[in-house]
C-alpha positions as CSV (number, residue, x, y, z in Angstrom):
1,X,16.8,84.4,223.4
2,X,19.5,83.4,225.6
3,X,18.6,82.2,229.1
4,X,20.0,85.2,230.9
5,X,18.2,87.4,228.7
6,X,14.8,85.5,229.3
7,X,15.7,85.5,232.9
8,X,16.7,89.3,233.0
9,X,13.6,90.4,230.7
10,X,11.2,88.4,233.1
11,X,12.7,89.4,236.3
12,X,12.2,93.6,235.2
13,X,8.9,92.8,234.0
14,X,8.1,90.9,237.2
15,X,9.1,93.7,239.3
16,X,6.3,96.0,237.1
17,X,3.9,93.6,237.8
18,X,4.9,94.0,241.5
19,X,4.5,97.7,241.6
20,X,8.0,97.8,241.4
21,X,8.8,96.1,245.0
22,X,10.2,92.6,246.4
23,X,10.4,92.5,250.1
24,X,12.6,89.8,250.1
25,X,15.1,87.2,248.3
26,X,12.7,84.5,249.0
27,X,9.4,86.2,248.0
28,X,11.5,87.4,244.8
29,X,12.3,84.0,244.0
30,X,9.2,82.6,244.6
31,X,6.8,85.3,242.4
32,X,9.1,84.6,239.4
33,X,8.9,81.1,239.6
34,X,5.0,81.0,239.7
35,X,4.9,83.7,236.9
36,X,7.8,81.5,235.0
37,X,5.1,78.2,235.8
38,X,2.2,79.8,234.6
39,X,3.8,81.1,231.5
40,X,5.4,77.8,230.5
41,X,9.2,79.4,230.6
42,X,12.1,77.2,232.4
43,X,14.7,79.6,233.8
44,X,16.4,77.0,235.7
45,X,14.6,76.6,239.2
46,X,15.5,73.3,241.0
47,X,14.9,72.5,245.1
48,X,16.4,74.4,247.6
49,X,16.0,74.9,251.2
50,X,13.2,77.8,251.1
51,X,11.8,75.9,248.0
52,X,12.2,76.1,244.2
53,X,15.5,78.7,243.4
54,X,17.1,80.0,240.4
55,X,20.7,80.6,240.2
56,X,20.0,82.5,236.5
57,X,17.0,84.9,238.6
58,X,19.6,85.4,241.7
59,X,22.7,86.3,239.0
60,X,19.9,88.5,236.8
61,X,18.8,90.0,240.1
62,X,22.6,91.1,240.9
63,X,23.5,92.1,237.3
64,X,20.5,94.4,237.8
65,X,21.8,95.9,240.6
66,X,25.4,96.4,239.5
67,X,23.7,98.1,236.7
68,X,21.6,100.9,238.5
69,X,18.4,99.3,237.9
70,X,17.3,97.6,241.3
71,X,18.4,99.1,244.6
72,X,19.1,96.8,248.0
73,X,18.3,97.7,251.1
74,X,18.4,95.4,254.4
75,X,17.0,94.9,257.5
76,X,17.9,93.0,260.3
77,X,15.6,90.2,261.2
78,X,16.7,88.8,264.4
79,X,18.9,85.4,264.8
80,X,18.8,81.8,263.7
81,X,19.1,79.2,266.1
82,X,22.6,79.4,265.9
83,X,22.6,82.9,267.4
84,X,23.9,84.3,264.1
85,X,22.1,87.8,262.5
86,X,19.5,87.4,259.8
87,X,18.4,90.3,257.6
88,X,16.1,90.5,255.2
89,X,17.3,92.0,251.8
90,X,14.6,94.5,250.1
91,X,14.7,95.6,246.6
92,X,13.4,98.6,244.2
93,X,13.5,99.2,240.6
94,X,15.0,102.6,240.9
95,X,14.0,105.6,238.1
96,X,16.3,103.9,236.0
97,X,14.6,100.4,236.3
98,X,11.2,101.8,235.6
99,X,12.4,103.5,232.1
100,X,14.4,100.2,231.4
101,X,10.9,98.1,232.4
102,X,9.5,100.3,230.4
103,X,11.0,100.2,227.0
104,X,10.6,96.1,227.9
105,X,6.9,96.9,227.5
106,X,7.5,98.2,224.9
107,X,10.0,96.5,222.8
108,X,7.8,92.5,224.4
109,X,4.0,93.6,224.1
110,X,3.1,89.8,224.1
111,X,5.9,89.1,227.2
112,X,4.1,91.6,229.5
113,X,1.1,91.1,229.2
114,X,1.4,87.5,229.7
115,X,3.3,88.8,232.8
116,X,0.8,91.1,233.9
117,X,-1.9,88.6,233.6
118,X,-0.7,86.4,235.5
119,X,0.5,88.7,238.1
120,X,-3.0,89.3,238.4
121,X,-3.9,85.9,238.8
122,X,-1.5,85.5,241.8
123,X,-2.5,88.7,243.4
124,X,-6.2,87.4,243.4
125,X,-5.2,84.0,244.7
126,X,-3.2,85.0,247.4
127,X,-2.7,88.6,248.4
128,X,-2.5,88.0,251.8
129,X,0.5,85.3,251.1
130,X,3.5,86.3,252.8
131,X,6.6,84.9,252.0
132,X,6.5,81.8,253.8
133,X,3.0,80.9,252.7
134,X,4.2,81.1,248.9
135,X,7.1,79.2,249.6
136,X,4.9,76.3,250.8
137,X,2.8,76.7,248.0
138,X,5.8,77.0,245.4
139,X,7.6,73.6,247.3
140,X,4.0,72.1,246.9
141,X,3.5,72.3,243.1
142,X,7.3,71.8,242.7
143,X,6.6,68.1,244.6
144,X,3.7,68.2,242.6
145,X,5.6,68.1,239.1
146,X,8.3,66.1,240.3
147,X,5.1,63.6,241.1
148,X,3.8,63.9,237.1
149,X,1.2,66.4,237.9
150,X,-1.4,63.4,239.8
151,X,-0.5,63.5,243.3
152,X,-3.0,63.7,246.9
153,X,-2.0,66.5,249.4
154,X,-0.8,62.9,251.6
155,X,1.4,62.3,248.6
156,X,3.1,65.9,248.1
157,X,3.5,65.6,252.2
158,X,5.4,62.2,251.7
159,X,7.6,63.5,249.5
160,X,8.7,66.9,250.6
161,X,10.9,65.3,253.3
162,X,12.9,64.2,250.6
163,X,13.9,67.5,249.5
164,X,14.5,68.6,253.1
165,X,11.4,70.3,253.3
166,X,9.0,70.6,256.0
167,X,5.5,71.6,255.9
168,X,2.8,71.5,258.3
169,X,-0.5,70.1,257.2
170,X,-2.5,73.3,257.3
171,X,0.4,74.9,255.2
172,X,-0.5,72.7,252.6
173,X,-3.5,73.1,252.6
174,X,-3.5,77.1,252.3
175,X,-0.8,76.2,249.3
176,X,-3.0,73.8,248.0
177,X,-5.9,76.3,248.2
178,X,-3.7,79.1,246.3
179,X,-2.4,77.2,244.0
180,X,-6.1,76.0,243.2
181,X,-6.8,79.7,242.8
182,X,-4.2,79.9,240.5
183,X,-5.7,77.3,238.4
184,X,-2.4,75.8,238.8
185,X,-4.1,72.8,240.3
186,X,-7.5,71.3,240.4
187,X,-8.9,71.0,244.0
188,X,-11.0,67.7,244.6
């Protein structure tokens, strides 16, 4: 499969997994690339400023929405430090979405399961996450990789400056404790 079509087919099945719901770009980004993680499929995520990002998700994620299949809404979110407007952008898998995510069940048993699973998994782990949190926890095992796997939580520190990242100790360690629930990592 092309990697558009392995990004599109994991981002519908992704929003299943997620009753159908992302509140938020960021937490978006951040669920497919643990689900992408834990079921060994590179759609393209490299560093960026909230953390791992993938242009082929954000460009699947618009496609969808041109389409019918995902509704936007926003809300404002107050102001940066520059005095300029955030908003937070919220999306849906509309009736049209949930057939299409549908007959992806259908036509990719093995796909959704493997989805659904870990879905599960990162439900379990972290429920409570909110955006922010998993964005820690997705720049931590991101570090992590770049770092061959075999890295302290003093190591993963030292090195997230270099992607322009930074992370309070305590953050860490709630990542380091969800990704451990996630059997992503091994907690010594």
């Amino acid at each position: 499969m092309r990697d558009e079509v392995v990004a599109r087919d994991v981002l519908v099945l992704t929003y299943k997994a997620f009753e159908g719901d992302m509140r938020g770009k960021t937490l978006l980004q951040k669920r497919v690339y643990f689900l992408s993680v834990m079921l060994g499929i590179d759609i393209g995520y490299e560093a960026h400023y909230y953390g791992p990002y993938s242009e082929k998700v954000a460009n699947a994620n618009s496609e969808l929405k041109s389409l019918g299949y995902i509704s936007e809404s926003s809300s404002a979110w107050g102001y940066d430090q520059r005095g300029f407007e955030m908003a937070r952008h919220d999306f849906q898998l509309t009736d049209l979405g949930a057939r299409l995510a549908d007959l992806k069940v259908e036509a990719q048993p093995k796909l959704w399961l493997e989805i659904q699973n870990a879905a599960t998994i990162m439900k379990k782990a972290g429920g409570d996450l909110d955006y922010m949190e998993l964005s820690i926890a997705a720049k931590a095992y991101y570090v992590l990789n770049k770092l061959n796997g075999k890295a302290t939580l003093e190591d993963i520190a030292g090195m997230l400056p270099k992607f322009g990242w930074s992370v309070k100790k305590e953050q860490l360690e709630k990542a380091a404790d969800f990704l451990a629930k996630t059997n992503l990592v091994s907690k010594q």
